[in-house]
N, C-alpha and C positions, 0 to 999 in steps of 0.2 A: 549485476547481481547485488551488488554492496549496495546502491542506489533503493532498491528494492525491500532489502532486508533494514534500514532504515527509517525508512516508510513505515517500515511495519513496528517496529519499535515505537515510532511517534505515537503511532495510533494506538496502541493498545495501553501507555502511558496519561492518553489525554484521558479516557473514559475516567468518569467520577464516580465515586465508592456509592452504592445505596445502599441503604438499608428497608429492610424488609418492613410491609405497611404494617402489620400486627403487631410490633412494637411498638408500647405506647414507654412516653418520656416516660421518666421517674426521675424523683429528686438526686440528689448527691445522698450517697449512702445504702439505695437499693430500695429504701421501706418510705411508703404511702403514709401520707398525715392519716393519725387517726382520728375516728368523729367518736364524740361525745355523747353514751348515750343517754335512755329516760331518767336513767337513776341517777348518775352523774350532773346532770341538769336539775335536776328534783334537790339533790344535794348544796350544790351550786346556792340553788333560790332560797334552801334554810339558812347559807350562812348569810348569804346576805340580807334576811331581814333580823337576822342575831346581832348584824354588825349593827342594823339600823334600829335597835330594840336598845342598843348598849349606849348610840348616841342620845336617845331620846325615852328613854324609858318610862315617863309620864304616858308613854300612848298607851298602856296598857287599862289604866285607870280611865284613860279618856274613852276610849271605845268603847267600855263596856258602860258608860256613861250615855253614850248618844244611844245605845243599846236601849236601858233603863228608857229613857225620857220620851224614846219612836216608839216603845210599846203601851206608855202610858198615854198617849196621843192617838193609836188605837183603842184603846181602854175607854178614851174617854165617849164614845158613842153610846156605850154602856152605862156611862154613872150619868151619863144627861137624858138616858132614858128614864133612871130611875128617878131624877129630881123632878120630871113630868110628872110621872106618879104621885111623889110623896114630897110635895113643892112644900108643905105646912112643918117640915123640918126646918128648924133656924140656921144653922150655921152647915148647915150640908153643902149648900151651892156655894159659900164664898169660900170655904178648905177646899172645894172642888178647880175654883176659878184661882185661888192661889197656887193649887199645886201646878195646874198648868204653867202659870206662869213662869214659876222656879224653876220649873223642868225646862223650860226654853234659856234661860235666864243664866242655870249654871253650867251649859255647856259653851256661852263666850267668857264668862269668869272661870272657867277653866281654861282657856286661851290664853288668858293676859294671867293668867296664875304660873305659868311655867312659858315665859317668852323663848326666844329661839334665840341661843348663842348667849342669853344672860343668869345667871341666878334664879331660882322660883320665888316669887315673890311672897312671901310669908301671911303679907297681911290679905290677898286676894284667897291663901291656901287656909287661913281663918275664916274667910267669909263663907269659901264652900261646904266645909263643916257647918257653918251655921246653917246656910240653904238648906240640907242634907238633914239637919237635926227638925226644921221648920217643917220640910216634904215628910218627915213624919209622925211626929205631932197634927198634922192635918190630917194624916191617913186615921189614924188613932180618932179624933174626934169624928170624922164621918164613919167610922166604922161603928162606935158608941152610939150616937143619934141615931143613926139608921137602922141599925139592930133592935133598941131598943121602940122604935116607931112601928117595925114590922112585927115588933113582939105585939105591942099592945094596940093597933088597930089594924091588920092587915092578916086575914084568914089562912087556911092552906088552901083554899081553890083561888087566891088572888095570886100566890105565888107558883101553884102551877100554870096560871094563864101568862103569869107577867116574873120568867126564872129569871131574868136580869136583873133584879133584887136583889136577889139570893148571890145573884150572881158578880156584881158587884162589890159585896162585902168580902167575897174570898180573893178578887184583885186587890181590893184595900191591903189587905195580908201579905197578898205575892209581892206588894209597891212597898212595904213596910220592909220586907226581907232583901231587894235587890237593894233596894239603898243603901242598906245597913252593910250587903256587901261592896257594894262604891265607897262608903266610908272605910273600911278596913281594906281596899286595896289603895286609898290615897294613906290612908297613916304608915302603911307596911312599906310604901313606893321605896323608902331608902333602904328597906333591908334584902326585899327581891334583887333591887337595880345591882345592889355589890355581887350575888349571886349571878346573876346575870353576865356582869364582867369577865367573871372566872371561866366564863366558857370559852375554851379555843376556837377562836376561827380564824385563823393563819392558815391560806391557802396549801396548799401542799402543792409543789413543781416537780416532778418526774425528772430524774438525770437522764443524761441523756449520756452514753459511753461512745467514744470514738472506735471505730473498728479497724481502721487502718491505723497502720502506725505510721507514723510522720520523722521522714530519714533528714537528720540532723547535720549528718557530716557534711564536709565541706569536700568540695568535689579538689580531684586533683590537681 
């Protein structure tokens, strides 16, 4: 009988603990990582281009730059239809063919006007000015010539057959105004960029509390 009840001891000693399938692990602490949601990430992506607006704050004048010069380059399908037309204008086509050109011209002078990791270069930030001042004095003279061509030989049933005329001379105006705003956000760049500084974007990190208390003493 002893032999017996030993036996039985062994055996109900060997069996190994299970646990139930429906428990799923969980970290130390009881609570599931939490996920991040839209707003959080939406968050997240303004500071980091705040952070990358404060390293580099010349992009702002430069985009609205390539802005300007992609829609003038649109534009220009327009003012080469109109020098079809009224080809016995003098200086229409070559303010036309210059402003193209500057418009390509001053968005790699604004490149090497503000290099990466040095100083902005002063005399390349003088030349854009100039460009900037030239792309409107050009708009100016093709808007004068052509205005005044359409006044004095060009009917109103020419200009309802052929509105890119007409149409024309009020880009001239819109290319006069977007510059004018290129130029005043490259003069202002130092007094935004200090604004810009001042905005916090220092992550914010969640504490995290310990729930257990953690026993100190020294055992006996």
């Amino acid at each position: 009988m002893a032999e017996n009840e030993n036996a039985v001891v062994e055996e109900t000693s060997v069996q190994p603990e299970t646990q139930p399938e429906n428990q799923s692990a969980q970290p130390e602490g009881g609570e599931a990582p939490k996920k991040e949601g839209f707003g959080a990430k939406c968050k997240e992506w303004f500071r980091k281009q705040i952070v990358s607006l404060k390293r580099a704050p010349q992009r702002i004048p430069l985009v609205w730059q390539v802005i300007v010069s992609f829609l003038w380059l649109i534009w220009l399908f327009t003012f080469s239809r109109t020098l079809t037309k009224i080809n016995a204008v003098e200086w229409a086509g070559l303010v036309v063919f210059i402003n193209t050109l500057l418009s390509i011209l001053i968005l790699a002078l604004f490149l090497n006007a503000f290099p990466k990791r040095k100083p902005a270069n002063k005399v390349f930030i003088g030349l854009l000015f100039a460009f900037m001042a030239v792309i409107i004095v050009c708009d100016v003279i093709y808007y004068i010539q052509v205005n005044d061509y359409i006044a004095g030989h060009v009917n109103a049933d020419m200009l309802n057959t052929n509105p890119f005329m007409q149409e024309s001379l009020t880009l001239s105006i819109v290319h006069i105004v977007l510059i004018g705003i290129s130029a005043v956000l490259l003069a202002t760049l130092p007094l935004y960029s200090k604004l810009i500084n001042k905005i916090n974007t220092r992550k914010e990190i969640e504490s995290t509390e310990m729930k257990e208390a953690i026993d100190t003493s020294e055992d006996d």
